[in-house]
C-alpha distance (Angstrom), angle and dihedral (degrees) to the residues before:
residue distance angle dihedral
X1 . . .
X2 3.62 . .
X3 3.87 125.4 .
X4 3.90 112.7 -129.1
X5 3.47 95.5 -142.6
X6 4.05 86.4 36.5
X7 4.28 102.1 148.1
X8 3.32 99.0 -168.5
X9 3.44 124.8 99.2
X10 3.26 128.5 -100.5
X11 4.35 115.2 -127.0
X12 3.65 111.4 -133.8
X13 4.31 117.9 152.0
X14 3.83 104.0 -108.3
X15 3.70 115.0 -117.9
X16 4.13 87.5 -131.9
X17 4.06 99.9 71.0
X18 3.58 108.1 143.4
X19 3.38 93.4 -6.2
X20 4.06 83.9 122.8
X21 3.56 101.7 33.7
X22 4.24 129.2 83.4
X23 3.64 106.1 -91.8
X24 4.20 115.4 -109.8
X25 3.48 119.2 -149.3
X26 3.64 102.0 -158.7
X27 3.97 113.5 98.4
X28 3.49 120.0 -105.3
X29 3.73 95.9 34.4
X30 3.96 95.2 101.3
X31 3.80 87.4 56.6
X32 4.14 94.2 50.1
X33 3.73 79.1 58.6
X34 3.72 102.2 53.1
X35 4.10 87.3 39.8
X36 4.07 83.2 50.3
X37 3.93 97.5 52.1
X38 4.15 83.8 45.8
X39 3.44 87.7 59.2
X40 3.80 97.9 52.4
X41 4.28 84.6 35.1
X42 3.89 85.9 60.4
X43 3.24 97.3 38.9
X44 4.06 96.3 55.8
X45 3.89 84.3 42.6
X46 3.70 91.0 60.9
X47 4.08 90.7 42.9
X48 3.89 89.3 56.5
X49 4.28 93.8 43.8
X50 3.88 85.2 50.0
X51 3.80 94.6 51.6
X52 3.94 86.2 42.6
X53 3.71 95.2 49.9
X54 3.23 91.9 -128.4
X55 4.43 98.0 143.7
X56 3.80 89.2 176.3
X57 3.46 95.8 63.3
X58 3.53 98.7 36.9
X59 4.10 88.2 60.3
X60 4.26 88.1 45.9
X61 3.68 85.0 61.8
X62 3.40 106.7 37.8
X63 3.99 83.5 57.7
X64 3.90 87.7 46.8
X65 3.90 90.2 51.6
X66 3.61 81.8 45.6
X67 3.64 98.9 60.9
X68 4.39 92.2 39.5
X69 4.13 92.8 50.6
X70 4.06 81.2 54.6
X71 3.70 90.5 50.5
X72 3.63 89.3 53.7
X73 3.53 99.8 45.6
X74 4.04 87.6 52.3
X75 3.49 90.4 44.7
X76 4.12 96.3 50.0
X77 3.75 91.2 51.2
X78 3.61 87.6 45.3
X79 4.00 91.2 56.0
X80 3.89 94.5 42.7
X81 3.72 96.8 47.6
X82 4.19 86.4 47.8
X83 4.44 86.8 57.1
């Protein structure tokens, strides 16, 4: 359950990925974007929980960020071994 006076943010995708970057044609490259801004997304989540004090939350998303840096290192070898 939600907190009223919860500060941190929430983490929805933005509907603006790659809307300011060169299009890539090879496949997979819209998906190392969305892992990308998930990265940063985490990593301002856990900025805000430390500033809030809030430890448990700060742990939740380190494991999060965790689990979307191993996406993108799958995802990168994935891409080079496809060149």
């Amino acid at each position: 359950m939600l907190e009223v006076d919860d500060p941190t943010p929430v983490m929805v995708p933005s509907p603006t990925i790659g809307k300011d970057t060169e299009p890539v044609n090879r496949p997979g490259s819209a998906n190392l974007a969305v892992l990308l801004e998930r990265e940063k997304m985490y990593k301002t989540a856990m900025e805000h929980a430390e500033k809030a004090g809030q430890s448990s939350k700060v742990r939740r998303f380190g494991r999060g960020l965790k689990v979307v840096k191993s996406y993108t290192y799958q995802l990168v070898d994935t891409l080079q071994r496809c060149r």
